[in-house]
C-alpha positions as CSV (number, residue, x, y, z in Angstrom):
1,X,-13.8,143.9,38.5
2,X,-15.1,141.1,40.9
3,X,-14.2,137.4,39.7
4,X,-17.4,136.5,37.4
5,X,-17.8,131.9,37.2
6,X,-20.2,130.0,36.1
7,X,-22.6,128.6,39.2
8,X,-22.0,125.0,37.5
9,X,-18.2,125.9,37.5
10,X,-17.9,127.0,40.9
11,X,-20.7,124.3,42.4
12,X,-18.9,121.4,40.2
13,X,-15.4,122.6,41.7
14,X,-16.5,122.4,45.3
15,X,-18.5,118.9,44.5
16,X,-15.6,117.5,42.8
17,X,-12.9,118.3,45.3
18,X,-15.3,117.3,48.2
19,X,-15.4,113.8,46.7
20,X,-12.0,113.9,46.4
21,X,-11.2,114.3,49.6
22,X,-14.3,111.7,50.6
23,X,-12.3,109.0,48.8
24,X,-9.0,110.1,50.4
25,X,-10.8,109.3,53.6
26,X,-12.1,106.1,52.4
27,X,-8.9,104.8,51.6
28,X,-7.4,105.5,54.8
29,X,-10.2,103.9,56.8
30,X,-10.3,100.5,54.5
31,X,-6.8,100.3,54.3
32,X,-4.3,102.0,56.3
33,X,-1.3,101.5,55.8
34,X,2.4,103.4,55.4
35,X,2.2,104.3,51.9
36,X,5.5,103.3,49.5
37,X,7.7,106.7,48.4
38,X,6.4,105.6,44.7
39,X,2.8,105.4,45.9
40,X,3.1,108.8,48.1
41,X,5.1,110.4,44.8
42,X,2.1,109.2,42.7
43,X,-0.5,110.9,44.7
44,X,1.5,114.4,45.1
45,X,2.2,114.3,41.6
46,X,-1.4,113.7,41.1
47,X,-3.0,116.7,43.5
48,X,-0.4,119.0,42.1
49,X,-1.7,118.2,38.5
50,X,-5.1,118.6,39.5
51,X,-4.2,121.8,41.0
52,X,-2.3,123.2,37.8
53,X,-5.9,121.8,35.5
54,X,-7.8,123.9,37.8
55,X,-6.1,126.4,37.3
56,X,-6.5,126.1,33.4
57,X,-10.0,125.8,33.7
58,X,-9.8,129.2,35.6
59,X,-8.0,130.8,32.8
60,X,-10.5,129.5,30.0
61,X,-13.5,130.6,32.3
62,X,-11.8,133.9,34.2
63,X,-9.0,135.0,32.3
64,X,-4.9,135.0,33.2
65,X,-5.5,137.2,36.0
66,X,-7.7,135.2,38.3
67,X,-5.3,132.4,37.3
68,X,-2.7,133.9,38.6
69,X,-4.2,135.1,41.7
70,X,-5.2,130.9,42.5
71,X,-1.7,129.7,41.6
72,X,0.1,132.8,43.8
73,X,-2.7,131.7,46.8
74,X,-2.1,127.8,46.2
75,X,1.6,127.7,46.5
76,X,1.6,130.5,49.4
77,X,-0.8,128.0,51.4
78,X,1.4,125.0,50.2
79,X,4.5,126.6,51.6
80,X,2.9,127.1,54.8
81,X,1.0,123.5,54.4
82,X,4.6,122.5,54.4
83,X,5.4,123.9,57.5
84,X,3.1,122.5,59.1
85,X,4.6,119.1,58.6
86,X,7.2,120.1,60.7
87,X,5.0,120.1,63.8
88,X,3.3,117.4,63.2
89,X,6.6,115.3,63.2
90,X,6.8,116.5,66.5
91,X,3.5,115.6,67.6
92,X,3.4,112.0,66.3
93,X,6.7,111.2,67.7
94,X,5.9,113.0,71.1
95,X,2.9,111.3,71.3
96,X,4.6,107.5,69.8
97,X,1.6,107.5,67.4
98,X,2.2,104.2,65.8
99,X,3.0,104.9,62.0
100,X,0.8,102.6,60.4
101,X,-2.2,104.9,62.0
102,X,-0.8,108.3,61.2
103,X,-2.6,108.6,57.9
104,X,-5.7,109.0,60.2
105,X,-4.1,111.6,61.9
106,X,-3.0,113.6,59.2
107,X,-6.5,113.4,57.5
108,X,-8.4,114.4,60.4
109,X,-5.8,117.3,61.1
110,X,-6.7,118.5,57.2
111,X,-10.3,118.2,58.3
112,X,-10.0,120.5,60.9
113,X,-7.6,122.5,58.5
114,X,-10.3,123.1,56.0
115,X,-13.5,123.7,58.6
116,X,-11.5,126.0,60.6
117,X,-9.9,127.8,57.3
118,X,-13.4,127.9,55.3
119,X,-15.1,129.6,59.0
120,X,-12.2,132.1,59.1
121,X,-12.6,132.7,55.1
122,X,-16.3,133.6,55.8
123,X,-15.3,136.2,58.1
124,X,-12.6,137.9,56.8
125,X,-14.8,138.3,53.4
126,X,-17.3,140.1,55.6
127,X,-14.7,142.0,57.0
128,X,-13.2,142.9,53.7
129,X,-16.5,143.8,52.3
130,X,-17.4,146.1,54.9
131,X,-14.1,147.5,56.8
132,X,-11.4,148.6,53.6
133,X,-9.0,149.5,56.2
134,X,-8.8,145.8,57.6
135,X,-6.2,145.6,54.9
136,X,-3.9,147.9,57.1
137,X,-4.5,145.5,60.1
138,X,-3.7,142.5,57.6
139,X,-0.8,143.9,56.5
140,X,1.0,145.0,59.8
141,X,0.2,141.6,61.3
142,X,1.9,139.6,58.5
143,X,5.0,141.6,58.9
144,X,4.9,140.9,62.5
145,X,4.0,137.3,61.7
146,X,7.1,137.2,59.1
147,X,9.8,138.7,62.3
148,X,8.8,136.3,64.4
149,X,9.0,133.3,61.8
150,X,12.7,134.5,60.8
151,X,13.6,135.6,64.5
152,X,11.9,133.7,67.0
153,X,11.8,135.1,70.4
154,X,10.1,133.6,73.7
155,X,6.8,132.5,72.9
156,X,5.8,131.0,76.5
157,X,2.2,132.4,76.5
158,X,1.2,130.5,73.3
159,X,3.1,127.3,75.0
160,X,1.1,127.6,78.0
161,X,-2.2,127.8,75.8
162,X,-1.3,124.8,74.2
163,X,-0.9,123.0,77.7
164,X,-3.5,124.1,79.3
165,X,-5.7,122.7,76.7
166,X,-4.1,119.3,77.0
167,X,-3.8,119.2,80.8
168,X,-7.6,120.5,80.7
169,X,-8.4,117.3,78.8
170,X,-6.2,114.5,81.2
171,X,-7.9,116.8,84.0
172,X,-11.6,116.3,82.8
173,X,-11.5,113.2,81.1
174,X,-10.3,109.3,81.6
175,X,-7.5,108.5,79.2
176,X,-5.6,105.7,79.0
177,X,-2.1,104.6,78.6
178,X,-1.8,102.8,75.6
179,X,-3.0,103.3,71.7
180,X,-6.1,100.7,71.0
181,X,-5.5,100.8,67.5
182,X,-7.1,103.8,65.8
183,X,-10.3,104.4,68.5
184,X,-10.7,107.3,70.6
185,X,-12.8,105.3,72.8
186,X,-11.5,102.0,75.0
187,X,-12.4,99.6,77.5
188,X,-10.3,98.9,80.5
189,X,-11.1,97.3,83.6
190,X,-14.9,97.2,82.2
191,X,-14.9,101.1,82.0
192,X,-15.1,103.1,78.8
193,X,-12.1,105.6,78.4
194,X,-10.5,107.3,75.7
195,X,-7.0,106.8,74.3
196,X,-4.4,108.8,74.1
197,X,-5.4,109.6,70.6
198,X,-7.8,112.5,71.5
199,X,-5.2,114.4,72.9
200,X,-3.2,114.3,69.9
201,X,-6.1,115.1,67.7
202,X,-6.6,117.9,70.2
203,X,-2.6,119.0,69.5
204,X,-3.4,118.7,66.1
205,X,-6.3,121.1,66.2
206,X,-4.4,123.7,68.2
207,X,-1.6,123.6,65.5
208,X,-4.2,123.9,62.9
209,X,-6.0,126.7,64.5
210,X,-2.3,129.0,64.9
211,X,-1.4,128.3,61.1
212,X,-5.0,129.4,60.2
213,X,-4.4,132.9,61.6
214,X,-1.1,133.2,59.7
215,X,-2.7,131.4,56.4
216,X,-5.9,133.5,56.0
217,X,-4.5,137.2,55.5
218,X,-1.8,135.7,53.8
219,X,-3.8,134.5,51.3
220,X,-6.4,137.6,51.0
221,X,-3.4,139.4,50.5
222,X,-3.2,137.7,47.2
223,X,-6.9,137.7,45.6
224,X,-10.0,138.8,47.6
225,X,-12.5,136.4,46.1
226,X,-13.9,133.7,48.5
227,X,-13.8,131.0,45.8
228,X,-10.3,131.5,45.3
229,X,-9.0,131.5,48.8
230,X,-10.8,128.3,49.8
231,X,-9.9,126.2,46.5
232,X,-6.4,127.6,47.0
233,X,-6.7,126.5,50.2
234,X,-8.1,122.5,49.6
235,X,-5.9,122.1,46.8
236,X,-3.0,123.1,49.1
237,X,-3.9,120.5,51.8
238,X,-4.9,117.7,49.3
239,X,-2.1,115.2,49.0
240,X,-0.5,116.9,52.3
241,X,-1.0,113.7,54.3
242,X,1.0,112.1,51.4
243,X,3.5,114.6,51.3
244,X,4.4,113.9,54.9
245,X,5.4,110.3,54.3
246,X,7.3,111.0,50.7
247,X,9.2,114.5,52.5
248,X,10.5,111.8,55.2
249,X,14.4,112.1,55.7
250,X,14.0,115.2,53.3
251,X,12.2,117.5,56.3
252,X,15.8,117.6,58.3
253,X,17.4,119.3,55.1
254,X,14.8,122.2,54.2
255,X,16.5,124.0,57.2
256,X,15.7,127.7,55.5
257,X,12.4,127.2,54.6
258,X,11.1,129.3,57.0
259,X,13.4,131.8,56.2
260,X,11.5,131.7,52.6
261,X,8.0,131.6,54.4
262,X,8.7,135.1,56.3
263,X,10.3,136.5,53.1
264,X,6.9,135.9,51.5
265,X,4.9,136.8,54.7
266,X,6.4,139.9,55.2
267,X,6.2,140.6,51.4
268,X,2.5,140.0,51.1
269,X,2.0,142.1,54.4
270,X,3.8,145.0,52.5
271,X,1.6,144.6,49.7
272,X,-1.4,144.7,51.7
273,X,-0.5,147.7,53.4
274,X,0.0,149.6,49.8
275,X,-2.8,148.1,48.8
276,X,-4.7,149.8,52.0
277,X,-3.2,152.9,51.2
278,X,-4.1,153.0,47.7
279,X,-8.3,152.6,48.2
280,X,-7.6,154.2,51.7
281,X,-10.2,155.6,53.5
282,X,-9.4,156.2,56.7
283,X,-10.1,160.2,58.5
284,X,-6.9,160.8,59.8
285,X,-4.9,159.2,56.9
286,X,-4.5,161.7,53.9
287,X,-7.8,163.5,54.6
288,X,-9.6,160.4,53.9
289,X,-8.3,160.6,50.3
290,X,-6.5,157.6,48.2
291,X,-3.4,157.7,48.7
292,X,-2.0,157.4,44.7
293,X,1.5,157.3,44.7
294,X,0.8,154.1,46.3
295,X,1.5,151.4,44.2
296,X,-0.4,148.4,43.8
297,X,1.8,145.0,43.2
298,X,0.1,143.1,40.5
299,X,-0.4,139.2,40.9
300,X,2.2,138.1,38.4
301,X,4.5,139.5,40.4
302,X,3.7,138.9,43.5
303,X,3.8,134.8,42.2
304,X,7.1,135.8,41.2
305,X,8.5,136.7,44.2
306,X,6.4,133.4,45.9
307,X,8.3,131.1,43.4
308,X,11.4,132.9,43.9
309,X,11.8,132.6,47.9
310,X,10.8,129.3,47.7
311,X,13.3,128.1,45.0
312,X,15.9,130.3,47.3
313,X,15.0,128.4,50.5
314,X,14.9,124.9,49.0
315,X,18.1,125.6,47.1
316,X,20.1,127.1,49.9
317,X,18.6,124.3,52.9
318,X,19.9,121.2,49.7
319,X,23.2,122.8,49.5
320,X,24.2,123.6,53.1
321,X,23.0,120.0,53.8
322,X,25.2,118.6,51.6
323,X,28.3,120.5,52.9
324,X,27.1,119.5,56.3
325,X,27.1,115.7,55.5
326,X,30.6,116.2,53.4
327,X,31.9,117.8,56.6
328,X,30.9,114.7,58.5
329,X,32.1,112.2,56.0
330,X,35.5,113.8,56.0
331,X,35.7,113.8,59.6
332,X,35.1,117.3,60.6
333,X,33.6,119.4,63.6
334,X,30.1,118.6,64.7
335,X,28.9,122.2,63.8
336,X,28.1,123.8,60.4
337,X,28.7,127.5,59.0
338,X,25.6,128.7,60.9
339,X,27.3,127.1,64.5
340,X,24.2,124.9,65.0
341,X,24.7,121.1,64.4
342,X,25.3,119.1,61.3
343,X,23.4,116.3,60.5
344,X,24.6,113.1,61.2
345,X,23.2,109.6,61.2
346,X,22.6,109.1,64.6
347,X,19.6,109.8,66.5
348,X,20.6,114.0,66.6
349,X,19.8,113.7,62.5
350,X,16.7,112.3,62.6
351,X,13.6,114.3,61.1
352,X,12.3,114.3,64.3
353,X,14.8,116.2,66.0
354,X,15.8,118.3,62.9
355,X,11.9,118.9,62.8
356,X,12.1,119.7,66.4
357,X,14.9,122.6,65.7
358,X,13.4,124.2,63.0
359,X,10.0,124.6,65.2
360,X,11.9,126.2,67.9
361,X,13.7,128.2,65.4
362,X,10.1,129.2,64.0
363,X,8.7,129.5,67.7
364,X,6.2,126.9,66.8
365,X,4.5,125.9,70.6
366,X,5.8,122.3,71.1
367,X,3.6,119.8,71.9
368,X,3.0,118.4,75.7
369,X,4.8,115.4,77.3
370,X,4.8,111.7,75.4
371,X,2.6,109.0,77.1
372,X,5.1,107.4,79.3
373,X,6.7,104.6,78.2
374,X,5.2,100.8,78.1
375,X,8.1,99.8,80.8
376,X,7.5,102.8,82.7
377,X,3.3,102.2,83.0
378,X,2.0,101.7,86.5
């Protein structure tokens, strides 16, 4: 049965949570600023609340199982929301973005998040609608997407995507060396050039554009109803921006969380291929037939298994910091368990660099060079 809303429910929801996000971007533009750990708990308590209401509402309108199909979406696009703060660590210390102006940053990397997300939502409903057997080809590539998160190989061809975009831009256009505030556009010398902010919006938008690919089937392996996937999808990047400042020194500890990402990638890609078999259609599969043995993994339990990988993650990444930090207070070797390095206080434990393992861990394409530095400058 397809998901049945109210038109005022579903045009109110999108209204609301655009003016939402309008005031979000108010606030940065009349006063940025590096948001306290109170005021950045505040506003993640508050999106997660409004997330959990909505919800609610979708139980009182839809029933438990559309419910349940938003909350399993939401917190499988938070989880990957999550790891995306991991690059963009990289990319604002690569780039010395100055922190007070990160906030603008961050919000115009959800932008493009959620125009890039809601273009790729259109499409795969299309595809869904007209091609049943996309589901295999969702399926396989999550499980593909889930090996390389846990077991990151060589990924030089997306690196040199990544670059080519950046060196395209310093070949094409003027930039400057320094940061003029927040502008993209600056004067030196009496000619108008852009800073060095472009390029990390561009950064930004590449990293958007590679989680996007992952995010999408994830997502409609969970619920195939458009509204779903693209509130799922704004409520998970709501209060991201101030997630980033309150995760801080907490990003260098949620070591596994990737670990938990693939479990659930993989998982959902498993699902979608039972799923694929069960309404299949396909010639040369079964005569054509449905496959019926093949079972079809309800959505309470597939939230189950979300919840649970991500509990397992967190839980393990807390503990095995601790022991690390225990094993350098006592004095100890400079490696943990797992033979990589423990964490220490010096510039090796920063989130920075711990953000910069994990994303070669996950095979996340880096960003390019930093902007040379001030004493460096011709």
């Amino acid at each position: 049965m397809d998901l049945e809303l109210p038109l005022w429910f579903e045009i109110g929801s999108l209204v609301v949570l655009t003016l939402i996000l309008a005031a979000d971007l108010l606030l940065i533009l009349k006063r940025p600023h590096i948001p306290s750990t109170r005021e950045s708990t505040l506003w993640v308590v508050f999106y997660v609340t409004l997330a959990l209401i909505f919800a609610g509402l979708m139980w009182v309108f839809a029933g438990g199982e559309y419910a349940g199909q938003f909350v399993a979406g939401w917190l499988t696009e938070y989880s990957l929301s999550i790891d995306n703060l991991f690059v963009f660590v990289l990319i604002m210390s690569q780039f010395a973005v100055p922190r007070r102006y990160q906030q603008e940053v961050l919000m115009v990397g959800i932008i493009i998040a959620l125009v890039l997300r809601g273009a790729f939502i259109l499409v795969g409903a299309a595809v869904i609608e007209n091609f049943s057997p996309i589901f295999y080809i969702f399926g396989a590539f999550l499980v593909w997407t889930a090996i390389r998160q846990a077991f990151p190989g060589d990924h030089d061809e997306e690196v040199k995507r990544e670059n080519f975009i950046v060196r395209m831009l310093r070949r094409t256009i003027d930039i400057s060396d320094e940061y003029d505030g927040k502008k993209i556009r600056t004067v030196v010398n009496g000619k108008k050039i852009w800073t060095p902010m472009i390029i990390v919006f561009a950064a930004i938008g590449v990293t958007d554009l590679l989680f996007a690919i992952d995010s999408i089937p994830a997502i409609f392996g969970i619920t195939t109803s458009p509204f779903i996937v693209f509130t799922a999808n704004i409520f998970a990047l709501m209060g991201l921006r101030q997630l980033y400042f309150l995760l801080g020194d907490l990003l260098d500890r949620l070591r596994y969380l990737h670990y938990g990402i693939a479990f659930i990638l993989a998982f959902i890609g498993v699902k979608l291929v039972l799923h694929a078999m069960h309404v299949n259609e396909l010639p040369f599969i079964n005569g054509g037939e449905h496959i019926e043995w093949a079972p079809e993994i309800s959505t309470w339990t597939s939230l189950g298994v979300i919840v649970a990988s991500m509990v397992v993650a967190t839980v393990a990444s807390l503990i095995a910091s601790a022991r690390d930090r225990r094993v350098v207070a006592a004095g100890g070797a400079g490696t943990t368990d797992a033979g990589t390095p423990a964490v220490t206080d010096g510039p090796a434990g920063t989130p920075t660099a711990a953000a910069a393992v994990v994303a070669d861990e996950k095979g996340t394409p880096p960003t390019v060079e930093q902007p040379p530095a001030p004493d460096a400058r011709g």
